[in-house]
N, C-alpha and C positions, 0 to 999 in steps of 0.2 A: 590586500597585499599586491595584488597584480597589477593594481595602476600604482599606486604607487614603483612597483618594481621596473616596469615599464619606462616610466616619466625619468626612472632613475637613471638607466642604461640608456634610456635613447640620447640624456644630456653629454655623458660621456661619448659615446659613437658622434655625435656634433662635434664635442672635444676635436674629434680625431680628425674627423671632414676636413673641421675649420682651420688645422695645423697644417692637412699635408695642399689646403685649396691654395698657400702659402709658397707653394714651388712655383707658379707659372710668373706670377708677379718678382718674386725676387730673381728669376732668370730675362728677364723684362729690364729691371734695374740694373743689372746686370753690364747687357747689349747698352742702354743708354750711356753709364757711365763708362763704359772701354769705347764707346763712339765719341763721346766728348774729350776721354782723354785725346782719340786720336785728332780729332780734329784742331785743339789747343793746339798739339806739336806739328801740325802739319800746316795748320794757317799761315799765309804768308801776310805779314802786317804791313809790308813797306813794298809793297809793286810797285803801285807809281800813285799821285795826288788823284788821279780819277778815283782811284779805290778806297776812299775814307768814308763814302755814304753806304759799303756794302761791307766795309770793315766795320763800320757803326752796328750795323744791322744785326750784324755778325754776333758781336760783343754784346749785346742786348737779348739775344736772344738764347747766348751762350747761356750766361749767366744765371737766366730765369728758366734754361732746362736743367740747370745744375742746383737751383737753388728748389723747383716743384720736383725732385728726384729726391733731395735731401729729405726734405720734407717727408715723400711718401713711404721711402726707406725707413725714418725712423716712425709713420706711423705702423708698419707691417713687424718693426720690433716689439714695438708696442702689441699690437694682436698676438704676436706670439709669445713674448717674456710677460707681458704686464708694464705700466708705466711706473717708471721709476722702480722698480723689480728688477734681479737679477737672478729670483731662481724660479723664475716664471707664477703661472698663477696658480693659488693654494689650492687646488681641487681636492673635496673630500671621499672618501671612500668609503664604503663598510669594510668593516674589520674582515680579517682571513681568516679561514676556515676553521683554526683552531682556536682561537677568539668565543667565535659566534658558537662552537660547539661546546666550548668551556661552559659560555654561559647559558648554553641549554641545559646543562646538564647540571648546573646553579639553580635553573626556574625547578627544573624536574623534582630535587633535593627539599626546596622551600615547598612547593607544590604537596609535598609530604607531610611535612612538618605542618602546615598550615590544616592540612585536611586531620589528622594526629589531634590537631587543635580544635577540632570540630568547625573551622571556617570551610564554604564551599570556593574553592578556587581551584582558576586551569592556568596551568605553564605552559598551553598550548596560546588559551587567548592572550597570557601577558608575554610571550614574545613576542607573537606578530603583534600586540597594540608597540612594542618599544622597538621592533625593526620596521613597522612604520613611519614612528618618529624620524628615526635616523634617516632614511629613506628622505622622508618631507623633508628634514635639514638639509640636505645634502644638497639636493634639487635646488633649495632653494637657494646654498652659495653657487653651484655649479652653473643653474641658469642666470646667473650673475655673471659670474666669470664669460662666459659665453657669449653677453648679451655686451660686453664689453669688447670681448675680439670680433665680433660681428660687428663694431659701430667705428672701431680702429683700421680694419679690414677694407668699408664701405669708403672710407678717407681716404685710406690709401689708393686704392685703386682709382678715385677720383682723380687725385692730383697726379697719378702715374698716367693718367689721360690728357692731361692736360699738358703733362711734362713731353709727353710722347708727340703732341701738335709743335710743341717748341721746337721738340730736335729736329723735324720735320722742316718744320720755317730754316733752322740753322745751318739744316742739311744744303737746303737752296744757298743761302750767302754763302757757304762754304765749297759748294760747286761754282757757284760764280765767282767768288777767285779766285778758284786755282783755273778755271779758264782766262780769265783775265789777266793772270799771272803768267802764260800761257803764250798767249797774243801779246802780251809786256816783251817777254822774251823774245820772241820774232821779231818784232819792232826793231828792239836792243840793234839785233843778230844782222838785220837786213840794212840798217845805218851805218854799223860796224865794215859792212860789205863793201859801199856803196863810196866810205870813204877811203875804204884800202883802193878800191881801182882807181879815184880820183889820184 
């Protein structure tokens, strides 16, 4: 009963690990998309013709940090709900206390009747041989469930890296024009000067 009991609890406390390991990545995705929004609204598209190969840069790199963030997003839904799921994933339990006591007291009853009957039997061995079973079941959907959010998980976080190098790159074309945007303005401003005194 022990390993089984064991293998049973440890799958559930995984359960739990692998639900709350879930927070640092979605406040990750987080920071990426409210950086992206800001930087869509703050881009300046039209500084001046010099700015098209770092408005390109820009736009290429936007995109493909918003599209490896989608991507990782819904693979971290996935680890936590289930794919194509919407009340997460089935995990089974043993029954509660009043359940498992009922049916002690079921084996106890027949264990009677049986031995009445001149058969030798214990409702000690056939519960724990059938709260083993359950046990074994259990394990064996629960290390399923598990072995799916651990492979959903490893995705995600992949492409959450990879997403992260993007906004990086993005981050650069997006400081270089609003410097250039910057230097655009002085130009303007210093032209503007130069023919008021003419």
């Amino acid at each position: 009963v022990a390993f089984y009991k064991d293998h049973y609890f440890y799958e559930l406390a995984l359960k739990e690990d692998l639900t709350k390991s879930l927070r640092i990545p979605f406040g990750v995705l987080t920071t990426i998309f409210t950086l992206l929004g800001l930087y869509f609204i703050q881009f300046k598209f039209q500084c001046s013709d010099s700015n098209i190969v770092v408005t390109t840069f820009f736009v290429v790199t936007f995109l493909s940090s918003l599209a490896l963030s989608i991507y990782s997003a819904s693979e971290l839904k996935n680890s936590y709900q289930g794919k194509g799921s919407y009340n997460g994933y089935p995990y089974h339990y043993i029954g509660d206390f009043n359940k498992v006591n009922e049916y002690d007291q079921y084996l106890s009853a027949w264990e009677d009747g049986e031995k009445a009957a001149g058969n030798n039997v214990s409702a000690e061995e056939e519960f724990i041989k059938d709260i083993n079973k359950q046990y074994a079941s259990n394990i064996y959907v629960n290390s399923g469930h598990n072995k799916m959010k651990i492979g959903h998980l490893r995705e995600a976080k992949k492409y959450l890296f990879f997403a992260l190098f993007s906004v990086l790159i993005c981050t650069f074309f997006f400081a270089t024009n609003y410097i250039n945007c910057i230097n655009f303005s002085e130009q303007n401003l210093t032209k503007e000067k130069k023919n008021e005194s003419k």
